[in-house]
N, C-alpha and C positions, 0 to 999 in steps of 0.2 A: 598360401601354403608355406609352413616354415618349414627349414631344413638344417640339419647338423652337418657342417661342416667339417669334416676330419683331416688334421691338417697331421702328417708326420714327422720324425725327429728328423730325416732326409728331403723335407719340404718344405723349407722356410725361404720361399721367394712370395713376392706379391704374384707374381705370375701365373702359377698353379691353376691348373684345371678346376680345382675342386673349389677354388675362389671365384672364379668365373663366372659373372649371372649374381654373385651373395648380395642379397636386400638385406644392409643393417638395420632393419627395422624389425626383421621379422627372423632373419637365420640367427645363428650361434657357431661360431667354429672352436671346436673342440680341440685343445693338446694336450698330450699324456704324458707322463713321465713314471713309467714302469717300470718295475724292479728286472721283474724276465727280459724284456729289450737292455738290461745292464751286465745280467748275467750267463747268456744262452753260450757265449763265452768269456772268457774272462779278460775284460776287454781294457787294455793300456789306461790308467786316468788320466791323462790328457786326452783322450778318445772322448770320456764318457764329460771329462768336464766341457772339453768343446760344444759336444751337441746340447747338454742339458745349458749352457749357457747362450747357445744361439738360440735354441728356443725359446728362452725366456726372453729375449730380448728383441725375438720376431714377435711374441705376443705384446708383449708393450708398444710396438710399435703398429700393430691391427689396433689395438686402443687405441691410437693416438692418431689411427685413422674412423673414428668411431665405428669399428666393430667390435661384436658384444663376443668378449672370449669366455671361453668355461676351459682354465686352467690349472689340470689339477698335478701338483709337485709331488717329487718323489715321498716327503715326508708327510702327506696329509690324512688327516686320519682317516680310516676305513679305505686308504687307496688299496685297492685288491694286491697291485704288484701284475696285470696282464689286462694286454687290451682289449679283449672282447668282454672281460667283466666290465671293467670302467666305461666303456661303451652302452654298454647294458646298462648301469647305475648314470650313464648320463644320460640318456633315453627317459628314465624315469623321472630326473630330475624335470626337461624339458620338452617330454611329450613331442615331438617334432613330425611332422608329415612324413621326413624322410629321411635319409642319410648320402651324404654326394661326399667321396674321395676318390683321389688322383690315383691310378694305380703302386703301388705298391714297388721297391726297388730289390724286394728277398722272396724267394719262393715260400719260404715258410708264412711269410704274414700275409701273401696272397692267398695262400690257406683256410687265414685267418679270415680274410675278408671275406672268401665264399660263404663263410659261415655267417658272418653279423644278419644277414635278415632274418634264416631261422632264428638267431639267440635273440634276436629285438621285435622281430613283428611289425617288421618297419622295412618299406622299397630299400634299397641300396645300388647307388649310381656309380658304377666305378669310371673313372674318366681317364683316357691316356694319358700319359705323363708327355705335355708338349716340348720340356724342356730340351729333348735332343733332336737333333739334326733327322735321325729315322727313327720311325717309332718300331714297334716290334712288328705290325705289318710289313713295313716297308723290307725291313732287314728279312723275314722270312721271303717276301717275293724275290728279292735277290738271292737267296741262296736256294731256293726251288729248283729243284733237276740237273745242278751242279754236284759232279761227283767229288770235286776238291772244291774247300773254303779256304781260303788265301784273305788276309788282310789289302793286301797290295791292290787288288783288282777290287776290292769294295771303295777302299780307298780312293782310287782314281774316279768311282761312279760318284762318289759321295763332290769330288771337288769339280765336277762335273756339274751335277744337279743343284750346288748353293753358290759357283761361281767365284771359288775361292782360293787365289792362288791361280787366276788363268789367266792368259790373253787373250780373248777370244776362243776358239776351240783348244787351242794350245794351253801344256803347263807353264806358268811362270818361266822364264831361265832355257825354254826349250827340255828340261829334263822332269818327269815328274817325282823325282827322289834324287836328292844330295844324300843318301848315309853315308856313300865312300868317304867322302868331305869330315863326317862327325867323329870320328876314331883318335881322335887325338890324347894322349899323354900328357895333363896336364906338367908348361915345363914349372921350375922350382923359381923362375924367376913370375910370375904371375901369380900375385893373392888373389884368393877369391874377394870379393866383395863383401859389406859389412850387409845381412841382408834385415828388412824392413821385419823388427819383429811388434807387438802390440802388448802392453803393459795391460794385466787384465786390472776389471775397472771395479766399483763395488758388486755388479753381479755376478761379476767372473770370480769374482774373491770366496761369495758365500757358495758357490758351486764349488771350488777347491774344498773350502772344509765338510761341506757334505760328502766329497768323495773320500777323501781322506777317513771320514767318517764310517762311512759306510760299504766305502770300497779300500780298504787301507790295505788288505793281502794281496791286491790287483798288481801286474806286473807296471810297473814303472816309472817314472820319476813324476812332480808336478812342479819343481823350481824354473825352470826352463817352456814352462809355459810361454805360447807367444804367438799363438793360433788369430787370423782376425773371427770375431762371434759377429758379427753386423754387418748387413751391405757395405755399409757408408766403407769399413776396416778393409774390407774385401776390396773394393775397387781403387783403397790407396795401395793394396798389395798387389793387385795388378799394375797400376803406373810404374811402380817400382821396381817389380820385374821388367818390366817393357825399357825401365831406361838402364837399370844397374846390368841386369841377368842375361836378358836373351841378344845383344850385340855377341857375348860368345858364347853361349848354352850352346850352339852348334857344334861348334869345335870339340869341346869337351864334356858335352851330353853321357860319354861313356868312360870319362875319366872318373876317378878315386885320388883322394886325399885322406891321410889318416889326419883327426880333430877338425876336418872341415866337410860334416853334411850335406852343404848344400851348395857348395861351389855356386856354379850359373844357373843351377835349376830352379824352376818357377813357383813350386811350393804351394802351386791355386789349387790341387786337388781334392783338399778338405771342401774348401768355400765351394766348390765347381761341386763336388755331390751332395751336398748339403742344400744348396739351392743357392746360395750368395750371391754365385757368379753364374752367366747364365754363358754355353760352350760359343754362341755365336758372338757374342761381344770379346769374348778372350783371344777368338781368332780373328775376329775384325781387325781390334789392337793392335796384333803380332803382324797380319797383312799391313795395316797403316805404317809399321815401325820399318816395314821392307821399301814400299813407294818412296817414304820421306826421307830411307837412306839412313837414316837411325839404328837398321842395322839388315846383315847380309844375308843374303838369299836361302842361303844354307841353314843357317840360324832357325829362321822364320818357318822356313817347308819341313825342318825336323819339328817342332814344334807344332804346328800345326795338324802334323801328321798325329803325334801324340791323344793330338783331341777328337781331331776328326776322321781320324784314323782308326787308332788302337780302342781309346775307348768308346766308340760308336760298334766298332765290330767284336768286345767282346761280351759288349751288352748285348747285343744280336745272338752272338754264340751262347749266352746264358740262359736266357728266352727262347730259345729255340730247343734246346736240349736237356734241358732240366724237368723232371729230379732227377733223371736217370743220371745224368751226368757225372754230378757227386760223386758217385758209387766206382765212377772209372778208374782200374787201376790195371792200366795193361801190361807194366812191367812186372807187374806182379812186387811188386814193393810192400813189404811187412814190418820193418824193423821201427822201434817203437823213437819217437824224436828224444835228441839227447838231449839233458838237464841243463847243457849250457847255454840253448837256446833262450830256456829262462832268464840264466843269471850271467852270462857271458864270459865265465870265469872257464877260459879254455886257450892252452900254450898258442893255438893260432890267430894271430894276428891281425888277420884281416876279419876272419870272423866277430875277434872280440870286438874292433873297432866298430863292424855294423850291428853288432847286434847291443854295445853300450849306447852306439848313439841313438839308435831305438829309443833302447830306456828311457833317456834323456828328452828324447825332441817326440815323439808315437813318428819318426819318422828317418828313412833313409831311402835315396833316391833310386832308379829303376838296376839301374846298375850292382848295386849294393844286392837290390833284393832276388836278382836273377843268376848273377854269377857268382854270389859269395855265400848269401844261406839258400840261394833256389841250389846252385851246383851242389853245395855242399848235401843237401837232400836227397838229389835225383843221384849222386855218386855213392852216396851212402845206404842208397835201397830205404828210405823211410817213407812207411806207409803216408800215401799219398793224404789221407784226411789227418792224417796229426799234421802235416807241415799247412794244411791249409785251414786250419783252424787256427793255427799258429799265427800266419800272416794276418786272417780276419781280424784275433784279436788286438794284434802289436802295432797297427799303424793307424793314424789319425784319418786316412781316408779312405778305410775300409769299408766298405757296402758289401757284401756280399758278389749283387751281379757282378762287378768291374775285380773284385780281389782272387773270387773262385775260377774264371779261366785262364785269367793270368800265372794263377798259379797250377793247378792242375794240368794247363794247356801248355804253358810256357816253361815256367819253373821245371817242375821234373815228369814231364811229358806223358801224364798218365792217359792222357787220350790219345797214344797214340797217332799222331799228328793232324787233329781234326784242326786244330789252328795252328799250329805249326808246325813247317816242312823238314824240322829234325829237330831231335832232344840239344838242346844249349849247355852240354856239357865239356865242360876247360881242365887240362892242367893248371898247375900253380903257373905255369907260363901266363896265359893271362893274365890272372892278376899282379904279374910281376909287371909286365908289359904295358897296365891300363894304372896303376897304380905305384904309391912309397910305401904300400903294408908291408910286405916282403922286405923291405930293411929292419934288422932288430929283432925279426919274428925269433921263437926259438926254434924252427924248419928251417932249414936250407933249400930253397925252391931249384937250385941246380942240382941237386941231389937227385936222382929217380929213387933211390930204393935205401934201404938201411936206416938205422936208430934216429938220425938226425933228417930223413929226406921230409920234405913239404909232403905231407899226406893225400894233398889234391891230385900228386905226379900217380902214386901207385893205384889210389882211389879209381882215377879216372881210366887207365888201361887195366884194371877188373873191373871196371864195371864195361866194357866192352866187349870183353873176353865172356863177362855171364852172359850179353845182351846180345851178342852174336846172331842167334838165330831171329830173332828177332827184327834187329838193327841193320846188318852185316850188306841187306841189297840197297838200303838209303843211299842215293846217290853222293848225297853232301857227308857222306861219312865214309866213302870211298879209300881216301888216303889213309886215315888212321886202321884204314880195316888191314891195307897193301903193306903197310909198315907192321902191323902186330903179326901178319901173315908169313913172314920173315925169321919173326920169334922161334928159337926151340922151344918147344912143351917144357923144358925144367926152366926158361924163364919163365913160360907162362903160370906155372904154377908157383914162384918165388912169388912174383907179380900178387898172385892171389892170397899166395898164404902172409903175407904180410898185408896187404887189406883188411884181412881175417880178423887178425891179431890184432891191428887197431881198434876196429868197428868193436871185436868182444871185450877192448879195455874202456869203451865208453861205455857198455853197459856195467 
């Protein structure tokens, strides 16, 4: 029996289900490179050169394990531009008994896949994606007949059940979370690190001029390209992190520096959804780097948490609630994303710096994307599916499951607190606090109110002031309720009408 193997642009490990069992004698593994997976949004080109250039160099490397690939590039003639035609026209091409792939990481092309056996006339095997720690069974029997989903309590099951991070029944350390530990400021006497970038090679070259080509109005830069495309790149970019980064990622996991992206953060998130790097050996690493003393506790258990944490449960929360989820918008947030999201070209400071180095890198670190453009979103009332189509297309390790509850759950809180236990919304106080953008800016972050105040200060007390009903019994929002509750009504409405007045001069 032969069988088509359908490999995706988020599946480029040897490990894969849908590789599992392949007779190169007899199968074909299939990869695509379509126009609609480039454009469903307009997606960064370092984004799209990444993938189309891992791909191409995960299929060279099936070759060079003699399997027989059917490779078809984005320029090739009659390539339809969507997967289930090319599917179809690869069927014809090689007749195949079956079709066997790995499930699918976006609700829409799980869509897609219901559909391939009626368009082909041919079985189709969907197989779990083994790559993570729980699959979507698993995640759904934990959160069955649970009236609150909390990250925290997944979490702890999860380093539980893979034995990571324990001493026996015990957390590491006696504690099963340092964040008190991670808050730090980075000071002015500490450089970041020089971090490990990858000089693209000639496949990565002719994937730049095709995007440039073809994707040239796309938002973002491609000189600053520096992504690893290949295992072998990936797990130098892991050692690397392991010796330069994660000694203090702990420390200053929620620090900001203006011109420095990526401080001590680890930056495996591309390779880690892509398939490159696989989450158990990343966190093996980071355990190994704690035992050998290489580096400290805090460090290692914030990190780890990241992977086996955050992104395990909000893939669970994606898979579990989807489509509907999408659709969630319980603040009722309409107002449409401002233009400088695009282009960065806006008097605040801290925005422009995260959102040039976007441009620049398809990336900026969790902090950047939660308190400077998620805040600035969730305070500005912008309809929850423009900021998250926003983030899907702007960062290098966007997938859908892992960017949409991050962003809709986290960023500006449109679920309601199904994954988190209050909306993440800051004065310019914090970013003054966690950051050096607030020097220079043209805001005064001491300011509350008038021509010159930081716009996060007034932003943030109206948007409380609308969200009241709402908001108002969240326990963790307690104090700021006790202090606006204080207010006379003609602050509060100074409060608002100058919120007003800003948000209508962006439009």
């Amino acid at each position: 029996m032969s069988r088509l193997r359908i490999i995706l642009g988020d599946q480029l490990s040897f490990e894969m289900s849908a590789l599992v069992d392949l007779d190169p004698a007899r199968d074909i593994v299939l990869m695509m490179e379509v126009m609609d997976e480039n454009t469903y949004v307009s997606h960064h080109k370092q984004k799209i050169v990444l993938i189309l250039s891992a791909m191409r160099h995960f299929a060279e490397q099936l070759r060079r394990r003699g399997v027989s690939v059917d490779y078809v590039p984005l320029a090739a003639p009659n390539n339809s531009g969507n997967l289930t035609t090319e599917i179809q026209r690869a069927v014809a091409r090689h007749t195949p008994d079956g079709l066997v792939v790995t499930e699918p990481g976006e609700w829409r092309v799980q869509a897609m896949v219901e559909g391939w056996e009626a368009a082909t006339g041919r079985p189709v095997e969907v197989r779990a994606d083994s790559r993570f720690f729980a699959s979507r069974a698993r995640f759904a029997q934990w959160a069955r007949g649970r009236g609150t989903w909390r990250m925290e309590h997944f979490y702890r099951e999860m380093r539980r059940e893979h034995a990571i991070l324990m001493e026996g029944d015990k957390p590491a350390g006696g504690e099963w979370n340092f964040d008190s530990e991670n808050r730090k400021r980075l000071p002015a006497s500490i450089l970041p690190p020089d971090r490990l970038r990858f000089a693209p090679d000639e496949t990565t070259r002719g994937v730049m001029a095709l995007v440039e080509q073809r994707f040239g109005d796309h938002f973002g830069e491609l000189e600053e390209f520096g992504w690893p495309v290949t295992r072998a790149d990936a797990l130098q970019a892991l050692a690397s992190f392991i010796a330069v980064g994660l000694p203090r990622f702990g420390d200053y996991q929620d620090a900001m520096k203006a011109g420095a992206p990526f401080l001590f953060h680890a930056l495996l998130a591309p390779a880690l959804n892509l398939g490159l790097l696989s989450p158990r050996e990343v966190c093996s690493a980071a355990e190994a780097a704690w035992r050998s003393g290489a580096a400290p506790l805090n460090a290692v258990e914030g990190f780890v948490r990241q992977i086996l944490g955050w992104r395990e449960y909000v893939r669970g929360v994606y898979w579990s609630l989807m489509p509907e989820y999408e659709e969630r918008n319980v603040l009722q947030a309409t107002r449409r994303l401002p233009a400088f999201y695009w282009t960065g070209d806006t008097p605040m400071r801290c925005l422009r710096e995260a959102i040039g180095g976007t441009a620049r890198y398809a990336y900026s670190h969790h902090i950047q994307r939660l308190m400077v453009t998620g805040n600035f979103a969730l305070l500005a009332g912008i309809a929850p599916r423009e900021i998250e189509r926003w983030y899907l297309a702007v960062y290098a390790d966007a997938i859908e499951w892992v960017e949409m509850p991050n962003t809709l759950g986290m960023a500006v809180f449109a679920d309601g607190g199904q994954m988190a236990s209050k909306p993440y919304a800051a004065s310019g106080a914090y970013i003054d606090r966690m950051s050096d953008f607030c020097s220079g800016c043209a805001y005064d972050v001491k300011q509350k109110t008038g021509p010159k105040a930081c716009p996060f200060n007034y932003l943030y007390w109206a948007f409380l002031i609308r969200q009241k009903d709402r908001l108002a019994k969240n326990p963790r929002l307690a104090m700021p309720y006790r202090t606006l509750s204080s207010w006379p009504s003609a602050r509060q409405a100074t409060i608002l009408a100058e919120a007003d007045d800003f948000l209508d001069r962006l439009e």
